[in-house]
Every structure is written in structure tokens, then in C-alpha cells.
LOLUMLO-598698 format. One record per residue (C-alpha): residue number from 1; residue in one letter; z, y, x. Coordinates in Angstrom, 1 decimal, padded with zeros to 4 digits. Layout:
BEGIN
REC,NUM,A,Z,Y,X
...
***
This chain:
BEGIN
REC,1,X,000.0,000.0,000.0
REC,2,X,000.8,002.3,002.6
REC,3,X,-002.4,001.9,004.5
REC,4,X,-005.0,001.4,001.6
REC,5,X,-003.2,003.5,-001.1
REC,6,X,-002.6,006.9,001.4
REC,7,X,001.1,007.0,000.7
REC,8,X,003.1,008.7,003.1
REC,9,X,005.5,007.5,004.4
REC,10,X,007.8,010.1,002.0
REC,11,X,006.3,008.6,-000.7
REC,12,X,008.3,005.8,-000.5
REC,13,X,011.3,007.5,-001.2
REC,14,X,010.0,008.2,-004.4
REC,15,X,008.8,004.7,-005.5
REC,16,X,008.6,004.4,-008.9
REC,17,X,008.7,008.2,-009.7
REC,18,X,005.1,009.0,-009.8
REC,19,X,001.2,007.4,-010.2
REC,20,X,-001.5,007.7,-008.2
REC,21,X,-004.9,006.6,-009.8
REC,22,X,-008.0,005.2,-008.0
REC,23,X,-011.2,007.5,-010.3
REC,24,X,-013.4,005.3,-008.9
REC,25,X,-012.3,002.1,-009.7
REC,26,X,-014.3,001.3,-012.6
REC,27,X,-017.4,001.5,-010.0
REC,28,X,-016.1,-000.1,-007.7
REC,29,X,-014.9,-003.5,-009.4
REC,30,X,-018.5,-003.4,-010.8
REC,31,X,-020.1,-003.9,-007.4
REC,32,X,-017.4,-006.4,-006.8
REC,33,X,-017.4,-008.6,-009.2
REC,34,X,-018.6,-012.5,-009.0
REC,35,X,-018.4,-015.1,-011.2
REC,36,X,-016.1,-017.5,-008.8
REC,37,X,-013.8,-014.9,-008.7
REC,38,X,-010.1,-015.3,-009.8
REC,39,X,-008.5,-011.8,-010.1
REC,40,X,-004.9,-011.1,-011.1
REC,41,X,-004.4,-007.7,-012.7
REC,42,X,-002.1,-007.3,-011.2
REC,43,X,001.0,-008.1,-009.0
REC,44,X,002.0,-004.9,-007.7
REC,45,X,001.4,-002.3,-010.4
REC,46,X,001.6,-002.7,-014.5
REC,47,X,-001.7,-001.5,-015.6
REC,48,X,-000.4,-000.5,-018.7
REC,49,X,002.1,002.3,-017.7
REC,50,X,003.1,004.5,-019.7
REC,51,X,000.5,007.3,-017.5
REC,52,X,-002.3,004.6,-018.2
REC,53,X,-002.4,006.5,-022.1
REC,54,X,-003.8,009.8,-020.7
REC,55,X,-005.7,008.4,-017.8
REC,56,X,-007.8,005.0,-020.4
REC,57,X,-008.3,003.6,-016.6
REC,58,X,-007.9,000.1,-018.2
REC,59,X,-010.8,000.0,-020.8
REC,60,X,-013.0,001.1,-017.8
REC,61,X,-012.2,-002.0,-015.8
REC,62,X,-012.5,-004.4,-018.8
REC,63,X,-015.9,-003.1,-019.8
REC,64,X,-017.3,-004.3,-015.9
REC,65,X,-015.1,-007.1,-016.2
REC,66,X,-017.1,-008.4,-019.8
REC,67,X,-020.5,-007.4,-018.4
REC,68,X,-019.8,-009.6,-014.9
REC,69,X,-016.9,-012.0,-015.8
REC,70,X,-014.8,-014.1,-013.0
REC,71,X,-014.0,-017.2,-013.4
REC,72,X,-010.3,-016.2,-014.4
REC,73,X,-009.0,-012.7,-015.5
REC,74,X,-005.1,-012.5,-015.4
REC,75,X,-002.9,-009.4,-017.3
REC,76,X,000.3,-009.0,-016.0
REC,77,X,001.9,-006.4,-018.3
REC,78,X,005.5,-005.3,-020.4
REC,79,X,003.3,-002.6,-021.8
REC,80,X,002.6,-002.4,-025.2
REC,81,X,-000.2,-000.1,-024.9
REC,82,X,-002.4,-003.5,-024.3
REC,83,X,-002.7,-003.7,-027.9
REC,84,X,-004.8,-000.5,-027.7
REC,85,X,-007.8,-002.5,-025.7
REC,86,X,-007.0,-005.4,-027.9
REC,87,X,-011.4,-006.0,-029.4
REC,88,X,-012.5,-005.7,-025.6
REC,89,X,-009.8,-008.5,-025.0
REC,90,X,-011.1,-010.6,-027.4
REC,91,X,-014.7,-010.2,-026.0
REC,92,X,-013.5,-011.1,-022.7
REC,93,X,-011.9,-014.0,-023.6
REC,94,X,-014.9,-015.1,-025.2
REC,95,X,-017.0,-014.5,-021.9
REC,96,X,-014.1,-016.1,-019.2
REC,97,X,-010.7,-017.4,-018.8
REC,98,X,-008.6,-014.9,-019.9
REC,99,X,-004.7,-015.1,-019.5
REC,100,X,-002.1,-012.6,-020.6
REC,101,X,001.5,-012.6,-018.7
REC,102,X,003.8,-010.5,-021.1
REC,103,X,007.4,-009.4,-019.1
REC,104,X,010.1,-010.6,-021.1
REC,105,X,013.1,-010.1,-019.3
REC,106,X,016.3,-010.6,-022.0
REC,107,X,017.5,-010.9,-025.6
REC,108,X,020.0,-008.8,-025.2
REC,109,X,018.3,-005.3,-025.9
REC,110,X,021.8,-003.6,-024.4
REC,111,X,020.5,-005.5,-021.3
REC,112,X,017.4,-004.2,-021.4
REC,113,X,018.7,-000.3,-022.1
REC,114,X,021.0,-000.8,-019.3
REC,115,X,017.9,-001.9,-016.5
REC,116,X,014.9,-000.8,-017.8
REC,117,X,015.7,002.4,-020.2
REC,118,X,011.9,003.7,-019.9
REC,119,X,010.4,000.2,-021.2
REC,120,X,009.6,-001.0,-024.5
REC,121,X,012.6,-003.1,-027.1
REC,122,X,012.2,-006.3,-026.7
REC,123,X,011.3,-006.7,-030.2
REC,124,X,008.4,-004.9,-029.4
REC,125,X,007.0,-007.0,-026.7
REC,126,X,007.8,-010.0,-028.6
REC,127,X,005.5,-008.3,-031.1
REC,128,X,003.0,-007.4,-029.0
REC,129,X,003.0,-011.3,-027.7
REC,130,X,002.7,-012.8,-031.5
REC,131,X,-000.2,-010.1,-031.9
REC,132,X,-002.2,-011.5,-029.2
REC,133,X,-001.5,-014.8,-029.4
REC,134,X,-002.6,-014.3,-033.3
REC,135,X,-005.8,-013.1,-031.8
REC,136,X,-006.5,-016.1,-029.7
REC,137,X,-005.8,-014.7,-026.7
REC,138,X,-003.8,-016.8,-024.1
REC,139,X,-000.6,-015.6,-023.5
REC,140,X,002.3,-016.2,-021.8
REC,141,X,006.0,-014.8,-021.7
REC,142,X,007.4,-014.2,-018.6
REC,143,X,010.7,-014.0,-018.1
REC,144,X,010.8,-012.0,-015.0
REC,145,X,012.6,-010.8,-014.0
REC,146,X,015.3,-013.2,-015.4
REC,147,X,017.8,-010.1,-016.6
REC,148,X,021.4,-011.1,-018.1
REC,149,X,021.0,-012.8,-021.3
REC,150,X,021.8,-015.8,-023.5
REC,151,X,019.7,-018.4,-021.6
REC,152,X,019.3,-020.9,-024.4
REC,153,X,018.3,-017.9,-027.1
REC,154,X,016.2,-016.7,-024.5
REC,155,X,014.0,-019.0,-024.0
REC,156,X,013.7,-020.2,-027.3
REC,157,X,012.5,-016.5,-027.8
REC,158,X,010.2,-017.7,-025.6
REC,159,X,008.9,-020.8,-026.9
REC,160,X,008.9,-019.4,-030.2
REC,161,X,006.4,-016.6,-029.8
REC,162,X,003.8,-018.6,-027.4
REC,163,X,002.4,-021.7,-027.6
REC,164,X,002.2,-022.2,-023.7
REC,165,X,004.3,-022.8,-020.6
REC,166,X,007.1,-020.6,-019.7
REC,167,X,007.3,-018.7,-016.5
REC,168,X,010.4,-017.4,-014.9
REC,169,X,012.0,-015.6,-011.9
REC,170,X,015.2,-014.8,-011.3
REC,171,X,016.8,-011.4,-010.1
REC,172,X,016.0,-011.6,-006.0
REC,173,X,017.8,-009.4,-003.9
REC,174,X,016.5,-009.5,-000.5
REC,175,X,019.7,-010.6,001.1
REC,176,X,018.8,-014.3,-000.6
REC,177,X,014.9,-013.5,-000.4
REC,178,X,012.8,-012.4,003.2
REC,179,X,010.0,-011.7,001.1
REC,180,X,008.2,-010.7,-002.3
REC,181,X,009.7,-009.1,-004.8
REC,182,X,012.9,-008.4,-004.9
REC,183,X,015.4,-006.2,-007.0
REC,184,X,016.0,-002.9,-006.1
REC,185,X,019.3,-001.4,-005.1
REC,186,X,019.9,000.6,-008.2
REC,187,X,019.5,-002.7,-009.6
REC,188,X,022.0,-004.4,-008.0
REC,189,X,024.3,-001.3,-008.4
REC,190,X,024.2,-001.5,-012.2
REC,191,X,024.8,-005.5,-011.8
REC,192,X,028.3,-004.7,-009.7
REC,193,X,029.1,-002.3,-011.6
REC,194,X,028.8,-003.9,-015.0
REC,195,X,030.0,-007.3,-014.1
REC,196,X,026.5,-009.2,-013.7
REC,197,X,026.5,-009.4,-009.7
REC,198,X,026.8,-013.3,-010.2
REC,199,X,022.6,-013.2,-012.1
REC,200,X,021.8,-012.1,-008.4
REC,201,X,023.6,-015.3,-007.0
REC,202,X,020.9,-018.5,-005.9
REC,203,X,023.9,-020.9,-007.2
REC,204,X,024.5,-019.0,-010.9
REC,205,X,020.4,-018.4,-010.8
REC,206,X,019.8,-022.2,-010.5
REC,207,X,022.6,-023.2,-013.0
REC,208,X,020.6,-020.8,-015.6
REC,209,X,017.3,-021.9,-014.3
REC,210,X,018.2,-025.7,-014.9
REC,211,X,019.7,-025.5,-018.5
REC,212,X,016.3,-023.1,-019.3
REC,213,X,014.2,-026.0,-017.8
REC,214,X,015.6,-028.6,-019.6
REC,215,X,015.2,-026.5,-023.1
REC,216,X,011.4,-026.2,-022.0
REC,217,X,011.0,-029.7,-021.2
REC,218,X,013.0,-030.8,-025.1
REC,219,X,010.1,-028.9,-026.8
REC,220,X,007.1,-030.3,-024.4
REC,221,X,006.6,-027.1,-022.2
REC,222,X,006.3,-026.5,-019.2
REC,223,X,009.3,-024.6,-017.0
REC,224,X,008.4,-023.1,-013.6
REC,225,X,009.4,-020.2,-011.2
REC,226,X,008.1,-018.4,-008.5
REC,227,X,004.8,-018.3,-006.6
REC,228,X,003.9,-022.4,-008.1
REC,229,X,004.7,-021.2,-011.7
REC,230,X,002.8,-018.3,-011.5
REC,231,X,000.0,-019.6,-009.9
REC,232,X,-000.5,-021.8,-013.5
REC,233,X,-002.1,-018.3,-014.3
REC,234,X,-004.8,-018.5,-011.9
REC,235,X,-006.0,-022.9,-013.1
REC,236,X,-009.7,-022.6,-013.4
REC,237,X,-009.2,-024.9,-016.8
REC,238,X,-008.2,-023.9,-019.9
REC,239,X,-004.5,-025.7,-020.7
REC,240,X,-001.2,-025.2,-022.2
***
């Protein structure tokens, strides 16, 4: 990012705090694109924001996308703002493999006021999710990452609003995790200071991780984590 975005290196004391969009984009992906390809939209950056309203960088991308489809298109998203681009979904997922990975991150919407105060309810997303899943598009709800909750209500949230496999990740802090994504220290703050540093803890994490798994595993779904659950997202065949 710092190289091949131009941040400076103040920028990054700022992370989070501000967008910088790529005008070009559109132009680029077009000369780009291949039909082998499988392109994951995207791990670093939500592409639908909240700034992604004003800017409509996103139906830019999916019209090249439809005219030169990959093999596989992944959406990686807790925005609701998808639903806006919802007809040129559908005409992509009649042209490729399209997959939608929708954030879920708790049932407890105190939880999710607490750590993310500028995303959607989470009665919103798992609207949003039962939309597009209504509209035959393949989606997915990711619980990452794996906030304090009720792990059993939790994923049965889950289970209930998609009819595929469950992705997970649990909270990382770097301390447990050399690389990837990790939480970030205001994170961790809010954890010690609410009473939830054990949900950054590998032991507690795999204790919640397990019972999840086996709730998964009762209803016939697949249960992963990490970079081999994820990667699910990216299987050149069409499966649940």
C-alpha cells in the first residue's frame, strides 16, 4: 500500500480516517481482465464504504467485469450499499462465478455499537444477506471478525440466512499473529476495558471456534477459518 497506493508515510497515522480513490480504475481493470482470472474484491479495502455513495466507483468495475468476466469474482463487503448494484450482480452471476462474503461479526448489536459504531445493525446486514441470496446470488456470511457474542445464536444466524458454508476468523492481535490481519489497538483497548480481552486469547478463540464447528457440522455445513476457509471463495466450481 505504501508503495503502489502513494501513502506517506504520515498517512498511516491516519488509517482508517480518510479514502483515496483510483479514477482510473474502471480503465484499467478493462485492459486487465482474462477469463482464467480469479479476483477477490477485495482483502484490503471494503468497496462499499460509506465514500463509495458519492464516488459509484463500484458499478464502474462491474460493468468491465460483465463485459470480460474471470473465471471467479469474489465481494468482500459489511456494506449495505451492495444492494444498490444489486441488477448488474445478477448479470454477472449469470456470466461467471460470482460469490458474495457479507461481514457478520456478532448478534449482540451492543457489540457491534461498541466496535464498529460507523457500520450497519446487524439486522441490516442479515437483511442485506437474505436479499441476495433471494436473488440467486451466492452468498456467504462471514463471521469475521469473530466479535463477542452468543456463539451458538450466532451461528445459527448464520446458517439461517445462507444456504452455504460458514466462514470465520477470530479477533488476532499481533502478539498471537506475525502476519495478516490483525485487530487494531483501539480494538484491543475497548476488549480490556469492557471485560472481553479473553475473545483475543488462541485458547478462548478455539473453545468458541470448536462448539461453532460442531453447530455447522449438525446442520451439514461446512465450518472453516483463516486463509483455507477463505480460500473456498476462490473454488473454480460452483458448490455449497
Amino acid at each position: 500500500m505504501g508503495i503502489y497506493g502513494g501513502l506517506r508515510r504520515e498517512d498511516w497515522q491516519h488509517w482508517g480516517g480518510f479514502t483515496t480513490f483510483k479514477s482510473n480504475a474502471a480503465a484499467l481493470l478493462r485492459k486487465s481482465l482474462r477469463p482464467d482470472q480469479i479476483i477477490y474484491c477485495s482483502p484490503l479495502v471494503d468497496p462499499y464504504q460509506p465514500a463509495e455513495a458519492d464516488e459509484c466507483m463500484m458499478p464502474r468495475l462491474l460493468d468491465a467485469v460483465i463485459a470480460h468476466p474471470p473465471s471467479v469474482f469474489v465481494l468482500q463487503t459489511r456494506g449495505p450499499l451492495i444492494l444498490r448494484d444489486l441488477a448488474r450482480l445478477e448479470a454477472l452471476a449469470r456470466r461467471t462465478l460470482l460469490r458474495v462474503s457479507f461481514s457478520i461479526t456478532t448478534n449482540r448489536e451492543a457489540i457491534r455499537r461498541l466496535y464498529e459504531p460507523l457500520c450497519a445493525p446487524i439486522a441490516q446486514r442479515v437483511a442485506v444477506v437474505r436479499r441476495l441470496r433471494e436473488a440467486g446470488i451466492a452468498v456467504y456470511a462471514t463471521l469475521a471478525p469473530l466479535l463477542p457474542c452468543d456463539p451458538e445464536a450466532l451461528i445459527e444466524m448464520a446458517l439461517d440466512s445462507t444456504d452455504r458454508d460458514i466462514i470465520a476468523d477470530p479477533f488476532h492481535v499481533r502478539a498471537v499473529k506475525s502476519s495478516g490481519a490483525t485487530t487494531r489497538h483501539a480494538a484491543q483497548r475497548i476488549s480490556e476495558r469492557r471485560g472481553y480481552a479473553s475473545w483475543h486469547e488462541p485458547a478462548f478463540q478455539t473453545q468458541i471456534l470448536e462448539m461453532m464447528h460442531s453447530h455447522a457440522a449438525r446442520a451439514g455445513r461446512r465450518f472453516g477459518t483463516g486463509p483455507r476457509a477463505f480460500g473456498w471463495l476462490a473454488e473454480t466450481e460452483s458448490c455449497i
